[in-house]
C-alpha positions as CSV (number, residue, x, y, z in Angstrom):
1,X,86.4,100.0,149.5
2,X,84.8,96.4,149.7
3,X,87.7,95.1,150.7
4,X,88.3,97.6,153.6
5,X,84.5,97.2,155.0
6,X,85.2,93.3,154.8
7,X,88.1,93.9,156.4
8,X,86.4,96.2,159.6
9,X,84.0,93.4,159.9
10,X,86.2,90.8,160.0
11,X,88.1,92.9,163.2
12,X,85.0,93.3,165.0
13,X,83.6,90.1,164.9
14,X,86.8,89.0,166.2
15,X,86.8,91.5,168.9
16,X,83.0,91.1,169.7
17,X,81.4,88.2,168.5
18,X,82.7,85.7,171.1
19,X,81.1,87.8,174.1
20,X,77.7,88.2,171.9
21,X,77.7,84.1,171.3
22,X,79.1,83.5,175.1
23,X,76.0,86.1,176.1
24,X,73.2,84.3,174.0
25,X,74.5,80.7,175.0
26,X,74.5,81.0,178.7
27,X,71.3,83.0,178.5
28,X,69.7,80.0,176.2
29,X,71.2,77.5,178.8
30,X,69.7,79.6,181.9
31,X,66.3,80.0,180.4
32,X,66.2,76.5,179.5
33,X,67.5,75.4,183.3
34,X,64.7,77.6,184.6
35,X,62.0,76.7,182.8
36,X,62.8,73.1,183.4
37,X,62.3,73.6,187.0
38,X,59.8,75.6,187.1
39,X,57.6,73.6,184.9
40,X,58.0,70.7,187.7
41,X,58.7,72.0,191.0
42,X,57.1,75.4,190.4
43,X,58.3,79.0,190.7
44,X,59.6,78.7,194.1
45,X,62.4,76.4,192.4
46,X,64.1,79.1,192.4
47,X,65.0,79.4,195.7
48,X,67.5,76.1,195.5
49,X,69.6,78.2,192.8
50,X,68.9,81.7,194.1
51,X,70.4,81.6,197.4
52,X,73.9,81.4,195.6
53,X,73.3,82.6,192.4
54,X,71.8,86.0,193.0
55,X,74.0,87.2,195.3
56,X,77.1,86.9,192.7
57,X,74.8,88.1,190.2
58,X,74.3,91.0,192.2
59,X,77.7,91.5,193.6
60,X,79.2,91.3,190.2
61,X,77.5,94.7,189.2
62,X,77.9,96.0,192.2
63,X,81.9,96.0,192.1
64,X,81.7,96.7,188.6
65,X,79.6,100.3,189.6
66,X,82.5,100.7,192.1
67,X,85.4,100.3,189.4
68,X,83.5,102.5,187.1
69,X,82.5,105.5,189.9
70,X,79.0,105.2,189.7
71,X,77.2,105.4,193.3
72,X,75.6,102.6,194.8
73,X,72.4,103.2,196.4
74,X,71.1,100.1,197.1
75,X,72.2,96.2,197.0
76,X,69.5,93.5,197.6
77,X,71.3,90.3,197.1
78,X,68.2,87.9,197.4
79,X,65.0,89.1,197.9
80,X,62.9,87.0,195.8
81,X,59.3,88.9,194.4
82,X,57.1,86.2,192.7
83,X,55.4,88.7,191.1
84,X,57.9,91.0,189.7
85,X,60.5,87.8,189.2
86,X,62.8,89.7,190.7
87,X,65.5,87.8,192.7
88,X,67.5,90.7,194.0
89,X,69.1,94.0,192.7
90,X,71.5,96.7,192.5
91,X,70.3,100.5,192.5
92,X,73.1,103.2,191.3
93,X,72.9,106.7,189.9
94,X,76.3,107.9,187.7
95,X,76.8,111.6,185.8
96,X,75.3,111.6,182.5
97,X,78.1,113.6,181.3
98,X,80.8,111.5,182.5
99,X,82.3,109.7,179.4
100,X,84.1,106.8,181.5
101,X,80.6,106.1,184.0
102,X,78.4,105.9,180.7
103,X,80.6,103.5,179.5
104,X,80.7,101.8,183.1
105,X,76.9,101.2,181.9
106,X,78.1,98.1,179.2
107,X,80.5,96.6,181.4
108,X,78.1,96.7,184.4
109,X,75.3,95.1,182.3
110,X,77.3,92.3,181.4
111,X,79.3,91.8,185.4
112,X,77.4,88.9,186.3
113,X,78.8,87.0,183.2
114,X,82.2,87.7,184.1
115,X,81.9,87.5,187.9
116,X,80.0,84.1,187.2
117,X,82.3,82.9,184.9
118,X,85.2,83.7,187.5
119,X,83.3,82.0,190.2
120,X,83.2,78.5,188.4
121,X,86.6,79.1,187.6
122,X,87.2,79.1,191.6
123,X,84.9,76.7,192.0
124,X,87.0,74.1,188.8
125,X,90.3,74.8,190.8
126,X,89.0,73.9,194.4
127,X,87.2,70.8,193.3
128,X,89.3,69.6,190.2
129,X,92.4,71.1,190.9
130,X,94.9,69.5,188.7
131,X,92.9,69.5,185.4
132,X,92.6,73.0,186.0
133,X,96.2,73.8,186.4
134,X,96.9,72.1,183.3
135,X,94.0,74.3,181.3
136,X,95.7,77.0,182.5
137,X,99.4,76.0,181.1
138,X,97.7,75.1,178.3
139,X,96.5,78.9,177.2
140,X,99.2,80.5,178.5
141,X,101.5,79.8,175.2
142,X,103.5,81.5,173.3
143,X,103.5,85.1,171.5
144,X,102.4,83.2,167.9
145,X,101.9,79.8,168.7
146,X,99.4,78.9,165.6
147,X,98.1,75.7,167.3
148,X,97.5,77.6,170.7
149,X,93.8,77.5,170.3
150,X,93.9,73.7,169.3
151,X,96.3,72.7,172.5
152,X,93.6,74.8,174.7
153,X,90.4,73.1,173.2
154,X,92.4,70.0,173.7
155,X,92.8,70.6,177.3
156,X,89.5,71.7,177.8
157,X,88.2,68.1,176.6
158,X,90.3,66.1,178.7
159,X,89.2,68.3,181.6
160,X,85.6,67.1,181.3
161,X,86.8,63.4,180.6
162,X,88.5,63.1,183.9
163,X,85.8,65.2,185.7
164,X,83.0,62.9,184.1
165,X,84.8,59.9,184.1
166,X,82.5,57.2,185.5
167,X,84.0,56.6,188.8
168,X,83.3,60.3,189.7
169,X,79.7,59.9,189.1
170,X,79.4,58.2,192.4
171,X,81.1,60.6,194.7
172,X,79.8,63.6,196.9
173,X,82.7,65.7,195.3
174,X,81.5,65.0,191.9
175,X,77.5,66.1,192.7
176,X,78.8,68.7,195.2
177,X,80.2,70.6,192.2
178,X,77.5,70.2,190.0
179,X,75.4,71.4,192.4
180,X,76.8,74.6,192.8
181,X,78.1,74.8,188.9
182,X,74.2,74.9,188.8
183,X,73.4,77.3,191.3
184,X,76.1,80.0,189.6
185,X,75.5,78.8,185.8
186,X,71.5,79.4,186.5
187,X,71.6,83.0,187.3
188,X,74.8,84.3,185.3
189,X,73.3,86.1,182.3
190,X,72.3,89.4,182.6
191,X,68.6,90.6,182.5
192,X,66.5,92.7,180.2
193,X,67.0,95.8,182.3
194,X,70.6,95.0,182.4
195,X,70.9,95.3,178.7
196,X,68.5,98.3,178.4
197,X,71.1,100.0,180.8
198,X,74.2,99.1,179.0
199,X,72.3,100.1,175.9
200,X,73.9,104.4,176.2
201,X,77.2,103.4,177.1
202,X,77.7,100.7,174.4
203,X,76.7,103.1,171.6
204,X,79.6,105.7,172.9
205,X,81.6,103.0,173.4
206,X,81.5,101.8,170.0
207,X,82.2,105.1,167.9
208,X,85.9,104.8,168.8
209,X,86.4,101.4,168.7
210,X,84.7,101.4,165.0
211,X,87.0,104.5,163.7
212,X,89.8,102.6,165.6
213,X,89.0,98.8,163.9
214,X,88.3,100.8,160.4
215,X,91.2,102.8,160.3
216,X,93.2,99.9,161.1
217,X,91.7,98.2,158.3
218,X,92.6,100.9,155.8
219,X,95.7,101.7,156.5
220,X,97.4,97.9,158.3
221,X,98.3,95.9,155.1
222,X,98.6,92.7,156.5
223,X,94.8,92.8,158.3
224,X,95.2,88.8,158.1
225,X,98.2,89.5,160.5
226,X,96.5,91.6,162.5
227,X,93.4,89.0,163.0
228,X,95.9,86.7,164.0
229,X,97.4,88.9,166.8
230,X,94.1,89.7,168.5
231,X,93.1,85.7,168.5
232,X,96.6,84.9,170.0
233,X,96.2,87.6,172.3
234,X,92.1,86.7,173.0
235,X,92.8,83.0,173.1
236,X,92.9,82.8,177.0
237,X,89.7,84.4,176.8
238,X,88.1,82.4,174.4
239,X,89.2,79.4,176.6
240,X,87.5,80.7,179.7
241,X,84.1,81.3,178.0
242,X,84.5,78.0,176.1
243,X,85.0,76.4,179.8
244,X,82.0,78.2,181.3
245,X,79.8,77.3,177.9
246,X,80.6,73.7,178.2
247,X,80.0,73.5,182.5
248,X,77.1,75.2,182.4
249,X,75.7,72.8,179.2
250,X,76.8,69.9,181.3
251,X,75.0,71.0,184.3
252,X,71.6,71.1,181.8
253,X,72.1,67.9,180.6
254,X,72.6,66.6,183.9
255,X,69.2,68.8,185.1
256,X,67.3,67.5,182.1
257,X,68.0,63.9,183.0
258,X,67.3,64.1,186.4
259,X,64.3,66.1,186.0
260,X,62.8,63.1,183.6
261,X,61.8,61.3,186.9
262,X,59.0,64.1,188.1
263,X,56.1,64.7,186.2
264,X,54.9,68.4,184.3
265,X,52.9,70.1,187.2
266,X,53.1,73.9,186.2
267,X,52.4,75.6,183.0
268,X,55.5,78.6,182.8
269,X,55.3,81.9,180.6
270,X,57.5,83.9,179.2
């Protein structure tokens, strides 16, 4: 019995635990980009991310209410409320008793990390191009390909030495991208209401796929096998989050050092 409740916990952390660290990383990394700003240039900071940001915040839930049949009443894409905090946002209404829109609730919480991530992936392939392409021959693979995650992390670091490589440093192209990595990686992770409202449909979504994960447990002998399969399978994932992790932490060093040269001018809360 021990060995079968290690063995469903082992499953789900595999099938959940990189989007829970990929959630708390970029929200760390936007709350720390924020405040940064804010504590120098005030709240109105905002507004040199927002423009771009918000919008594909808000966009992202608002297809994923689409895909999922919920209606949309309203979309504000950037309407910025100092006093609220509020940026912009997306009203919809769904059928309580509708099994496939309650679940629409997680996946619409957690759209803008997957529209933003999709977005910097756009924004790697028009600006680096050829780094890109090889990242993505790199996770393609093959079905069972042990070192597949290795050859993929591998990529993925000489993707940031060519793109930081010195003689970059000085070029439009190279600040250009930044900029709008910043813009994007600033307003990716969801909100608190966002995760209030995918609180319902994660609960019904997680009865299944806990009798599913536990009966596989019981009854699949080789559940090492079986771990194995869903990270070959997951492993162009994992890339992709990796990839947005590491732009967006590169984006807050380069804030950090370039927000040294103005002084503290605004105490920030919260």
């Amino acid at each position: 019995m021990n060995e079968t409740l290690m063995n469903v916990a082992f499953l789900l952390a595999v099938l959940f635990g990189p989007w829970v660290l990929f959630a708390f990383l970029i929200h760390q990394i936007e709350r720390l980009m924020q405040r940064r700003l804010a504590e120098r240039f005030g709240w109105k900071s905002v507004m040199w991310t927002g423009w771009l940001g918000t919008p594909i915040h808000e966009l992202s839930h608002a297809l994923m209410c689409r895909l999922f049949g919920h209606r949309v009443d309203e979309v504000v894409l950037f309407e910025p409320d100092p006093e609220s905090g509020r940026l912009g946002y997306v009203r919809h209404s769904y059928r309580r008793k509708n099994w496939f829109e309650e679940i629409g609730n997680v996946f619409i919480g957690i759209a803008p990390l997957i529209g933003g991530s999709l977005v910097l992936g756009l924004l790697l392939w028009l600006f680096y191009p050829d780094p890109t392409r090889a990242a993505i021959e790199a996770v393609k693979g093959q079905a069972g390909d042990p070192e597949l995650l290795g050859r993929a992390w591998s990529i993925i670091q000489l993707m940031g030495q060519e793109i930081l490589a010195p003689a970059n440093l000085v070029t439009v192209r190279f600040w250009t991208f930044i900029y709008l990595v910043f813009c994007v990686g600033s307003h990716m992770a969801p909100s608190r209401s966002d995760y209030r409202g995918a609180g319902r449909g994660a609960l019904i979504l997680s009865i299944p796929a806990l009798v599913l994960v536990g009966l596989l447990a019981a009854f699949y002998q080789d559940t090492g096998g079986l771990v194995y399969a869903l990270v070959d399978v997951m492993s162009p994932l994992f890339a992709v989050l990796l990839l947005t992790v590491l732009l967006c932490a590169v984006v807050l060093v380069v804030v950090y050092a370039v927000t040294s040269l103005f002084p503290v001018r605004y105490t920030t809360t919260g």
